[in-house]
N, C-alpha and C positions, 0 to 999 in steps of 0.2 A: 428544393431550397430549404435549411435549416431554420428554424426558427426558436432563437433563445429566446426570447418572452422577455428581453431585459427591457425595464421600462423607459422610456422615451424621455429622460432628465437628465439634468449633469451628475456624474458617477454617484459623489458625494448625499444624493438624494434617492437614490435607487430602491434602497431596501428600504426605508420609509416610506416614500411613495405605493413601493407596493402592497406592502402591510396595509395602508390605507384604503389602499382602494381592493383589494383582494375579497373574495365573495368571504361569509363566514356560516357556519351553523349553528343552530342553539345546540344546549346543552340537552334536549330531551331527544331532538332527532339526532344528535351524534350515535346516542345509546340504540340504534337501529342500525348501526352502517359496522362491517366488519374489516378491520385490515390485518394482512399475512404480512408478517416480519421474519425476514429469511434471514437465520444467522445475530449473532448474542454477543458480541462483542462491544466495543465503545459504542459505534453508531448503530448498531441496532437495540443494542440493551437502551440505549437513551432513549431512543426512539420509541419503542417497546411502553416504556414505564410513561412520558411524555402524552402519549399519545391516548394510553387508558386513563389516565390524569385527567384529560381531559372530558373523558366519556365513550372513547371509541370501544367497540369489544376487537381486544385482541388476540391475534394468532400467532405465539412467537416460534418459530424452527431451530434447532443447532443441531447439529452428529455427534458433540462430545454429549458425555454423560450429564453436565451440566454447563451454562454460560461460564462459571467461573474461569473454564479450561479453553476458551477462545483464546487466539494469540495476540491480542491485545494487551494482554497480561504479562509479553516480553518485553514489550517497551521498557525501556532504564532509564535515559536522560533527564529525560521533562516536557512541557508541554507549554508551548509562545502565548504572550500575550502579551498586549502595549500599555501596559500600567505604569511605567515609568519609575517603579517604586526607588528606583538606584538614583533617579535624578539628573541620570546620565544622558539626557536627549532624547529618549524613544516618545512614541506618538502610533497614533494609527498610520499616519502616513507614511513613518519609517518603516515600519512593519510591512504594509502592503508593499512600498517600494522594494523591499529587500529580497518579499517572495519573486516580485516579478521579475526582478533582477535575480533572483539563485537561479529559477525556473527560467530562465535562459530567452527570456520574453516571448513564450512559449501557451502561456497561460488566459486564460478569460478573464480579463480586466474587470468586469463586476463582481463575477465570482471572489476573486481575490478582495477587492475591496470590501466585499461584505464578508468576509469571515476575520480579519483585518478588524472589522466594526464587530463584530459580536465576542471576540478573544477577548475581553473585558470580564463579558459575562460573563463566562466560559469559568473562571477560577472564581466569582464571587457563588457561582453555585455548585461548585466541587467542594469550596471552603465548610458553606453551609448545610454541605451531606456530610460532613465530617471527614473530611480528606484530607489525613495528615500532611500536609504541606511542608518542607524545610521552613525554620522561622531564623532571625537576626534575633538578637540577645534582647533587643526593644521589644521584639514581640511581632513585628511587620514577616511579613511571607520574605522568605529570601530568594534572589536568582543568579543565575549563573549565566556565562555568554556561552553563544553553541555556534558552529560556523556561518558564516556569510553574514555577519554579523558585527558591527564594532560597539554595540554595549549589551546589557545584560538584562534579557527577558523570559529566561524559563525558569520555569516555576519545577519544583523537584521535589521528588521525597525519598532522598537517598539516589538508590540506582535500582528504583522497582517506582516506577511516576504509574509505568501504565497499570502494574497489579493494582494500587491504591485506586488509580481514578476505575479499572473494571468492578472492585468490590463498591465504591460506592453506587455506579449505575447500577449493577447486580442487584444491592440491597434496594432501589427505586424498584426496579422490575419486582424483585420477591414481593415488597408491599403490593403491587398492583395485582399480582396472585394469590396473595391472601386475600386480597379482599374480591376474588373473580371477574376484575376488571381480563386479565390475561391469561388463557391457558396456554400453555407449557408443554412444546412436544419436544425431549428430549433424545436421542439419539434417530435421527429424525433426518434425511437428506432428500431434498428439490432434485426430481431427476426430470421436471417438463413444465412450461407456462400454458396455464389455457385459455386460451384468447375465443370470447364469443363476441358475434357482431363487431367485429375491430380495436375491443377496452380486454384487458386481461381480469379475469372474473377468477381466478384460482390457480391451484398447483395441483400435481401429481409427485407425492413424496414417497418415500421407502421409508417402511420402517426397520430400521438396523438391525435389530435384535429377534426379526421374526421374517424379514424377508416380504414380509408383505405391502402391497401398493395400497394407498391410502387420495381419497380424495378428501379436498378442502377447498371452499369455496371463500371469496373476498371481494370486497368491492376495489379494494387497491390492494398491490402487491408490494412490499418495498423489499428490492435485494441491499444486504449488509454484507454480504458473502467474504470482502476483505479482498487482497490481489493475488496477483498469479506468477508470484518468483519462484516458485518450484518446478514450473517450465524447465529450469535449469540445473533442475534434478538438487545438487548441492543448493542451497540458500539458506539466509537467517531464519525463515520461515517454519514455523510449526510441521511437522510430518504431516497432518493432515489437512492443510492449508490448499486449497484448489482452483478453476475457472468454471468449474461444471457448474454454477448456477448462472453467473451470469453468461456461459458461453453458450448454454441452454434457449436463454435469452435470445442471444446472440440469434442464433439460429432459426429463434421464430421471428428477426425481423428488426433487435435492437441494433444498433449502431455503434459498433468496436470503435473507439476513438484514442487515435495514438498508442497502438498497443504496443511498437516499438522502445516505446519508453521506460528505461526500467532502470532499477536508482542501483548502482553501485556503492558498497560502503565502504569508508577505507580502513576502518577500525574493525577489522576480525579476526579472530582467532585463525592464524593458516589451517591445509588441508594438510593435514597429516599421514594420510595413506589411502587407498582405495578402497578400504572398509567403510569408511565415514559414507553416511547419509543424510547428515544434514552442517550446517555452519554457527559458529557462535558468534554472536556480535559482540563488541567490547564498546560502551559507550562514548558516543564522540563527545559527551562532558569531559572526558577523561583528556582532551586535547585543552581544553582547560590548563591544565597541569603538566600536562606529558609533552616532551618535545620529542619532536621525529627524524632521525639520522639513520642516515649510513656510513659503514666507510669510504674514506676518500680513496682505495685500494682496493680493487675489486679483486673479488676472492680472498679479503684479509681473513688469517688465521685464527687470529686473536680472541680472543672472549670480549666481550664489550668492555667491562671493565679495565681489558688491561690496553685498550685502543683512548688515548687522549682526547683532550679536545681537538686541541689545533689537527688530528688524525683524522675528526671527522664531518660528515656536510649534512647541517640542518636547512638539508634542501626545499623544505616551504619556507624557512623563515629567510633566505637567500633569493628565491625566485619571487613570492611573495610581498614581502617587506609590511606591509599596513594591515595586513590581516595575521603572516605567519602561518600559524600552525592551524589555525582555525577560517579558513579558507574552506566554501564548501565543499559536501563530499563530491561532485563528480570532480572539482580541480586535484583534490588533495587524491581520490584514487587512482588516476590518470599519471600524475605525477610520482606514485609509490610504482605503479606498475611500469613506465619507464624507465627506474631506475634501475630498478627488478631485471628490464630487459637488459639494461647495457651492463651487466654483469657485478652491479655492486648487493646484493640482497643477501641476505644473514641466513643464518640458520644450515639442517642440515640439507632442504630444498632450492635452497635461497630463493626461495619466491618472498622473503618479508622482509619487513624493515625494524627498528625499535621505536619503541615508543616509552621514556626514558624518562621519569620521575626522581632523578635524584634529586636535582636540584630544587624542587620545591619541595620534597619529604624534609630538605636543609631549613627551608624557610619555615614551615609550617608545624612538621613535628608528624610522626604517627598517627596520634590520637586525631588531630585535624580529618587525614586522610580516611582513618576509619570510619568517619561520623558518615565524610562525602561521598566516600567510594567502596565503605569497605566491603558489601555484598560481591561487586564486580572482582575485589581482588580474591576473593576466595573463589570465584568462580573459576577464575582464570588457574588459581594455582590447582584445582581440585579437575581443571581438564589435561593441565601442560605436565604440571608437577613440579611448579617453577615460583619461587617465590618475587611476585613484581616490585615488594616493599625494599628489595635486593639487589634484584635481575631487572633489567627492562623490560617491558610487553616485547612480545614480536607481533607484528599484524601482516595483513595483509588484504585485497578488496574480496569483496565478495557482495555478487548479489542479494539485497533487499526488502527495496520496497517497489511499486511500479506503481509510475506515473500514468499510465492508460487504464482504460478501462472503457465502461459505455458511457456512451454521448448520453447527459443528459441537459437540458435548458437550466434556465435559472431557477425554475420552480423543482427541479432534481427527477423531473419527471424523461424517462427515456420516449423514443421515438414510436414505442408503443403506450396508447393512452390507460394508464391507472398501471402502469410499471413503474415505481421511482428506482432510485440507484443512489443509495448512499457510501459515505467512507471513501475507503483505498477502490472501493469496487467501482466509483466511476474516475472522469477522466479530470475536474474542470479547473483542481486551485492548483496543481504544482507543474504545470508545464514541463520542461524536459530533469525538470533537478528538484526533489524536495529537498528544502531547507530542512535542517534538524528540529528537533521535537516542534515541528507541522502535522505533524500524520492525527496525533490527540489530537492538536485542537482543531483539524477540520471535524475530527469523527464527532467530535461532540457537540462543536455548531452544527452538522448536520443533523443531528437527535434529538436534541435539549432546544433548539433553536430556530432552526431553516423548516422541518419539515412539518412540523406543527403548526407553523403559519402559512405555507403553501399547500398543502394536501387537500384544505376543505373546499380551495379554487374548483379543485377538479369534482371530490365529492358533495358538493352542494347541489349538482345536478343526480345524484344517485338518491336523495332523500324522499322517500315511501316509496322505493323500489324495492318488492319484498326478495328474499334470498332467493338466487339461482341456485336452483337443484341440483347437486351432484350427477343427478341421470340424466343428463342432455347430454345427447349425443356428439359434445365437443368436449366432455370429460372422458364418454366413455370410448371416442378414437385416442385422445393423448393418452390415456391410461395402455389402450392396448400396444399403440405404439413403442410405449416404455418397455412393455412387456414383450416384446418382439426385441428390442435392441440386448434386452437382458440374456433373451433363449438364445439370440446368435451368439452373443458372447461366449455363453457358459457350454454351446457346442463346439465350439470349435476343437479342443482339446490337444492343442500344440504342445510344442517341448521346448520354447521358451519359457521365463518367469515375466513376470507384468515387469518387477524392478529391474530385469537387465534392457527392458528396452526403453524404462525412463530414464537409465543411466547412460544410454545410448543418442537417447533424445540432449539430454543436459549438455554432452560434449559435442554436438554438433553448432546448438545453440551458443553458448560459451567459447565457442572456437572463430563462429561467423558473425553471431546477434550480440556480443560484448561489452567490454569498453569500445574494442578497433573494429571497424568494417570497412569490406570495403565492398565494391559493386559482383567481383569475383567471387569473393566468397558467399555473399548473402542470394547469389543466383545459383552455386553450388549446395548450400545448404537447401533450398528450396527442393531441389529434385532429391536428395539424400531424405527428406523428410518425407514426400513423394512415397519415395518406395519405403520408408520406415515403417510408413501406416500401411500399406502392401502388405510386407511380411507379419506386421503385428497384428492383421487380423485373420492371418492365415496358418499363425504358428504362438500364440500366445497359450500358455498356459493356465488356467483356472481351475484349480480344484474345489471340492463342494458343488451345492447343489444352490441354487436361486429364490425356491424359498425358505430359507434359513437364512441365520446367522453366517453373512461371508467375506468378511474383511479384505480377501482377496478380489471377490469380485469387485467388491467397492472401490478399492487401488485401480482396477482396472479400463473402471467406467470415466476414471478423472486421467488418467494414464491419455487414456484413448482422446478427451478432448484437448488434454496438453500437446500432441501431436497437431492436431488441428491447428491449435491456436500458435504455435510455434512456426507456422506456415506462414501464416498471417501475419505474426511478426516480421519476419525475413521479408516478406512484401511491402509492408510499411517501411520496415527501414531499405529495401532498396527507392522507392518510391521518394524517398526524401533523403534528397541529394545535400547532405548541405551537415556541418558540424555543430551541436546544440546540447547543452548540457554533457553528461556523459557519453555519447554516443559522439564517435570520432570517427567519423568518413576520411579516409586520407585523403581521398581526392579533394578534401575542402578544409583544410588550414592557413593559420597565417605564418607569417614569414617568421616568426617565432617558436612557430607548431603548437600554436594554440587552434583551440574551435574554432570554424569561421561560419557563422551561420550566412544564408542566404534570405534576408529578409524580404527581399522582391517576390522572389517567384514561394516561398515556405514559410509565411508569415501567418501560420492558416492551423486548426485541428485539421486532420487527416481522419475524419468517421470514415468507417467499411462497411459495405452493407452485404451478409452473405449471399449468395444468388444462387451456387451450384457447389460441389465441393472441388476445388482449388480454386473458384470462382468469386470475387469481390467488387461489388461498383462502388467507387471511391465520390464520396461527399465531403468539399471542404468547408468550413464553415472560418470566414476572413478573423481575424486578429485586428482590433483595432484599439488602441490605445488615447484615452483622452487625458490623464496625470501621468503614464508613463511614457517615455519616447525612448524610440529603439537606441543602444550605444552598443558598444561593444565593449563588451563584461571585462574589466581589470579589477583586480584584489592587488595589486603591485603594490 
């Protein structure tokens, strides 16, 4: 039986409650107790800097060469919060309401409500690290509306929110390493947790640059790791974006919750040919401004420009109506990839649609657009070779962000004791559909916020516990084991490439695990994955040697868990019969061909627990709603 730890009050009083009554420790025993911070991004760099702030010694990890290069730093839009500065009606209430409603009432009802309640803080302390904010000519922070949404709550700086908010948590971390509160292992990857007596006490890391295994010891571990949309080979995701830490996890015993969930976005850049390795996002502020059509003529010839209006269908502002264009992403990808199929899509793929700024470049003028968007439209013209101040965008969906990850309780602690799970890397605030610029400000209530007031829960009982020794015999099996999975790899000496068989992987996935499934395919994908991991570790290729510098083998070790976890997916989503956010089961729509969720029998996370390999015992933990009540999601 699952046990969230949410406190025993009405919602509204949860996170106060608990702060109050929550163990704490002084400031002298803090500077005794050590925690491992996996991963530099929003939620770990807050975390990181938060956490030595306060006295802890920390240990922080990343693989790039430094935090600044985590993908946090691709975020463009903005970043929610319920300040109401517009005047236009927002509240914490609408906020949480709205998440629960994108996320397809799919979500942890306290979870949401307290990050809903800290989204306040959240930009008064970005403001005061110095984090260039958009402002109004008064001087007030300006915002803009993002979908699933009808007023205006993100906060922005330009179309680069997340680079700004990663340098300022970056520059928090650097002070806490100047001053040796934090040391800094940089190119640095978690390849094992190691769990003594029942509590995870450290890691077993690789160092990149030398090949060598490294132990480190902690009294808590928190993964920041970020999610796992590269499962599908193409995504918006960083090339080195993976699941290997938390899948690591996974394996010793965490609890995979709702891994099926994974956020499709409808603003990207299309695939342009089968060279590409990765996907560009275009920000969905840009729906803001841009309206999205097709022609009413499928297969029309025309160039956009010379297609009219009355020629063509602004099919969210049609299907739509109170929301339009800005309709969340799973409705608005769902509905571009329909129309995609029924044969009206542009370009010379026609997998895309436009996304059409004339009209308000008419209103507003150039210079406007510049201030708001201009970074994204050089991007855009500097990938296509298409000027959008002229042309229309063309888009198309593309996977994300993911809404799964590990089960962790309210205190963000997984189901093993002194593992947290911060960010995109666990499962709790976005249900089957993140809202738009959500992903920041969960990461940073979980950093800046959440885990600094929950951590000392668990370590107040570690206080004059001196350091566990790297030489116990439960660092020195997980280390050897590491070391054993490395030597089979790097034997095998096949005549595939690691990248043809994540590319292999991506089109199975993408074909079955989607926007569409259905029961057929996600039990065909399951054996097709089966034997993927067969061949792959009987014919993959790896050149170099293990202890050294090996980039390939690296690809290979995250390759190798992406295959797993891609399993796992296909299990989850056949498991859950029923249509929710993005994820569109034919066999459960309405009369409309909309989602039809099943809230009787799938009102529930879906945690897995690994047992064997193709082996999972499924733990649900119920969904229960005291300010939200189920309805069935309209933007009409």
């Amino acid at each position: 039986m699952l046990h969230s730890k949410i406190p025993a009050v009405p919602l509204a009083q949860q996170w106060q409650t608990y702060q109050e009554t929550a163990r704490l420790i002084s400031p002298a025993n803090k500077r005794q107790i050590e925690i491992i911070v996996i991963g530099t991004g929003l939620a770990g760099a807050s975390a990181a800097a938060t956490l030595a702030e306060q006295g802890y010694r920390v240990k922080a990890f990343c693989f790039q060469d430094s935090p600044r290069r985590a993908h946090s730093i691709a975020a463009q839009g903005g970043i929610n919060a319920a300040k109401n500065y517009q005047n236009d009606g927002d509240s914490v209430q609408r906020l949480f309401y709205d998440t629960i409603k994108g996320g397809d009432y799919r979500s942890r009802e306290a979870n949401v409500y307290r990050l809903a309640s800290i989204s306040t803080k959240i930009i008064d302390h970005c403001v005061a690290q110095g984090v260039p904010f958009a402002r109004e000519y008064g001087g007030m922070l300006a915002n803009r509306a993002f979908g699933g949404t009808q007023v205006q709550r993100t906060f922005y700086a330009a179309g680069q929110t997340g680079q700004q908010l990663l340098l300022g948590a970056y520059q928090a971390l650097e002070r806490q390493v100047a001053l040796g509160n934090i040391t800094m292992y940089t190119r640095h990857e978690l390849l094992e947790i190691v769990q003594i007596e029942g509590k995870t006490r450290g890691i077993i890391a690789r160092n990149l640059l030398t090949g060598a295994l490294e132990r480190h010891f902690g009294n808590a571990v928190l993964l920041c790791s970020g999610g796992y949309s590269n499962v599908f080979y193409l995504s918006t995701n960083a090339m080195g974006s993976n699941v290997s830490a938390t899948w690591k996890a996974h394996k010793q015993g965490a609890l995979f919750a709702n891994p099926c969930f994974t956020q499709i976005h409808p603003t990207c850049i299309p695939v342009a040919g089968e060279h590409q390795s990765k996907l560009t996002l275009m920000s969905e502020s840009l729906r803001n401004d841009g309206r999205i059509w097709v022609p009413k003529t499928p297969a029309d010839p025309r160039s956009a420009a010379e297609i009219p209006d009355r020629d063509r269908d602004y099919f969210l502002e049609r299907r739509y109506p109170a929301y339009g264009n800005l309709v969340p992403r799973d409705i608005a990808s769902r509905a571009v990839k329909e129309v995609c199929d029924a044969g009206f899509g542009v370009g010379r793929s026609k997998r895309a649609v436009y996304l059409d700024f004339a009209a308000a470049l008419d209103r507003d003028g150039r210079e406007v657009f510049q201030n708001k968007y201009g970074n994204l439209f050089a991007m855009y013209t500097q990938i296509t070779g298409e000027d959008p101040y002229t042309v229309p965008m063309r888009i198309y969906p593309a996977v994300h962000y993911t809404m799964g990850g590990l089960w962790v309780d309210y205190e963000l602690m997984t189901s093993i004791p002194g593992l947290y799970c911060l960010g995109e890397a666990n499962f709790s605030e976005h249900g089957a559909n993140r809202l738009g610029a959500s992903a920041l400000m969960q990461g940073l209530a979980d950093g800046y916020f959440v885990i600094p007031a929950t951590i000392s829960n668990y370590l107040a009982n570690d206080i004059g516990m001196p350091p566990i020794s790297t030489e116990r015999p439960e660092f020195c099996q997980s280390e050897a084991a590491v070391k054993a999975r490395l030597d089979r790899l790097i034997r095998i000496r096949g005549t595939q490439t690691v990248t043809s068989f994540h590319q292999r992987l991506g089109k199975i996935m993408w074909a079955h695990c989607g926007i569409v499934r259905t029961e057929t395919g996600l039990r065909s994908a399951i054996a097709e994955l089966q034997a993927l991991q067969v061949e792959f570790w009987q014919d993959v290729k790896i050149p170099g040697t293990v202890n050294s510098l090996n980039s390939e083998l690296d690809l290979a070790q995250r390759v190798a868990d992406f295959i797993e976890l891609g399993e796992l997916m296909c299990v989850d989503a056949l498991h859950r019969q029923e249509s929710c956010g993005c994820h569109f089961r034919t066999e459960s729509q309405t009369e409309l061909g909309e989602a039809q969720r099943q809230d009787a029998e799938y009102a529930h996370v879906a945690a897995w627990e690994y047992q064997h390999p193709h082996q999972w015992q499924f733990h649900p933990e119920a969904l229960k709603f005291e300010l939200a009540q189920f309805s069935q999601r309209s933007y009409k």
